[in-house]
N, C-alpha and C positions, 0 to 999 in steps of 0.2 A: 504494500500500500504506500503510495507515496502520499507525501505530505506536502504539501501546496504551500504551507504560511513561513516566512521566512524565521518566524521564533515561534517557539512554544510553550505558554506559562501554564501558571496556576493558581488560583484563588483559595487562599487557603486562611486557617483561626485570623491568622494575624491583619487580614483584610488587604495585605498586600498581592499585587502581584508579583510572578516571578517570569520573565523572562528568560528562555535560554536561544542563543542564535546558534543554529545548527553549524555556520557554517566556522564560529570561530570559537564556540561553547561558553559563553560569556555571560554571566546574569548579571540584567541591568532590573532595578527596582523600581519603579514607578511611584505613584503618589498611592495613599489610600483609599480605598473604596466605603463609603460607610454603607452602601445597599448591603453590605455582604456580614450581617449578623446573625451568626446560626442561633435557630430557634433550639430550646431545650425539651420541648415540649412531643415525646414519643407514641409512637402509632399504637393502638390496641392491635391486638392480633390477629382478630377480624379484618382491619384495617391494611396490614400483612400479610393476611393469606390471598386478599381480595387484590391486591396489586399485580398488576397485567403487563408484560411489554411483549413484543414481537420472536416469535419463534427460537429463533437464532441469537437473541439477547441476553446480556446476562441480567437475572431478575431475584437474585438472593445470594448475600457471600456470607459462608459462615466460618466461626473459626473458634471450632472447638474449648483450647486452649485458655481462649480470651471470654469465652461466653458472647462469643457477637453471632448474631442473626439479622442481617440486616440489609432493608429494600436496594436493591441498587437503580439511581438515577441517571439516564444517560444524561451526558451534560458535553456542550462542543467546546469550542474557543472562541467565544467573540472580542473583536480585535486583536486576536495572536492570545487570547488566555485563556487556560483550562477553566473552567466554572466548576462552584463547588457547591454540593447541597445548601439549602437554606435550614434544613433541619440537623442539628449537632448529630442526630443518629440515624440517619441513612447516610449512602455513602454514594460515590461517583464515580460513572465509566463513561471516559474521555470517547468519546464516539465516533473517534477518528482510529484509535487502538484497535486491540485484534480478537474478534471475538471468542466468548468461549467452545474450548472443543475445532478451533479452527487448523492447529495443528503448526504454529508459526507466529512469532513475533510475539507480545507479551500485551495482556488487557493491561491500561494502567488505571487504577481508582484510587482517587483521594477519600479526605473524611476530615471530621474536626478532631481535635484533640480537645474542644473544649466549647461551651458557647458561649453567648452573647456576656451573660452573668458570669463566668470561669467557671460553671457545673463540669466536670469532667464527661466528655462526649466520645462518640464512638469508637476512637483509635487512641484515645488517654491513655492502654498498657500495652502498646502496638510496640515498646523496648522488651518487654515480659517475653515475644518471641524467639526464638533459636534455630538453627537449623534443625531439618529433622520434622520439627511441628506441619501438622496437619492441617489444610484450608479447602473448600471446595467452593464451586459459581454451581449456583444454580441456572440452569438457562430458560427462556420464557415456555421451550413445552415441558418442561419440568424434569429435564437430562440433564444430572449431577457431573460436573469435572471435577476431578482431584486434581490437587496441589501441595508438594512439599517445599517447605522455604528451606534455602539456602544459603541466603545469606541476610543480615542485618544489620544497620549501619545510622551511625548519625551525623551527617553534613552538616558545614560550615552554610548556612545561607545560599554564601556569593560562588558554592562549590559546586551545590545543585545541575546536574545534565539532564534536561527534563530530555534530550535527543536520546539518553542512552533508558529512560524510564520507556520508551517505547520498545526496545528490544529486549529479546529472552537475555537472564544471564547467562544462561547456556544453552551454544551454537547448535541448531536443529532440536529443540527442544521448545515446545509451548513455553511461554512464562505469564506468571502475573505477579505487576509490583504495585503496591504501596506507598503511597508517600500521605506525611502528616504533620503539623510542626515539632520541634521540638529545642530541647537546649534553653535557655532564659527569655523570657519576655525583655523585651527592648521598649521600655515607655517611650524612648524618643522616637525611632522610628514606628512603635506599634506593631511588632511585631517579634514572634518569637526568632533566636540566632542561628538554630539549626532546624533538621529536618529531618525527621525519622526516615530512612528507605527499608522495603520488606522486597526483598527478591523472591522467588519460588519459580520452580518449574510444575511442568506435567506431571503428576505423578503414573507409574506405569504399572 
């Protein structure tokens, strides 16, 4: 799949975006958005089971470990940035990324670490993972992928390759990755210093 947009960010707690230009890997920070404060306010079950997307979509990530079950939204890049939930507990598939069960390149989904209030949100113990740990997508006819992470890591900000969150960590193999804030809130800029990343492949 090629990618058309010369950068590719993300909307994430800290209500910034992030920029990365593919062609020189550079995160350039922008100004704050204030539309962008995740709601705390979680779905009934009802509300969860009745959630609907398209066939081939992914429509629920769970992950054992963490106790998370949760809707997944697609969300695009308008003007060059990933979108992220309004809700601190659903989460986000970049809908330019690679579907699940497609067999190549890696879904990428964000999430809050936190919302509007600092309530801890859906990807708050998203460090608590390890290699090894277990995650599956569920997709919109209701066929489960597995996924084992492989790796887990905390960025710098400005270190961020949102170009390499598109790709598997490992060559010929499915992936999907994670990304969420983390490291110290920055009152000045508003935003957290680093970045949680969750690698995983296919499990087989």
């Amino acid at each position: 799949m090629l990618l058309t947009l010369l950068g590719l960010g993300l909307v994430v707690a800290g209500s910034y975006f992030l920029y990365s230009n593919l062609a020189t890997k550079q995160v350039v920070i922008q100004a704050p958005l204030s539309i962008v404060k995740a709601s705390g306010k979680k779905k009934t079950v009802q509300q969860k089971q009745a959630y609907a997307v398209p066939p081939t979509h992914p429509r629920e990530l769970s992950i054992p470990k963490l106790g998370i079950d949760a809707n997944i939204l697609s969300v695009g890049a308008p003007g060059g940035a990933m979108g992220a939930p309004t809700s601190a507990w659903d989460v986000g598939w970049y809908d330019k990324s690679a579907l699940p069960g497609s067999g190549k390149d890696a879904l990428l989904i964000d999430g809050h670490v936190n919302d509007a209030l600092g309530t801890p949100g859906i990807f708050a113990n998203l460090t608590a993972l390890a290699p090894g740990d277990e995650m599956d997508v569920e997709r919109g006819d209701h066929r489960k992928v597995d996924y084992v992470v492989v790796k887990v890591e905390s960025v710098p900000l400005q270190k961020v390759d949102m170009a390499a969150m598109l790709r598997s960590i490992q060559a010929g193999k499915e992936g999907l990755n994670l990304i969420t804030c983390g490291g110290t809130y920055d009152y000045k800029k508003k935003t957290f210093d680093h970045r949680t990343l969750v690698f995983a492949v296919r499990k087989e």
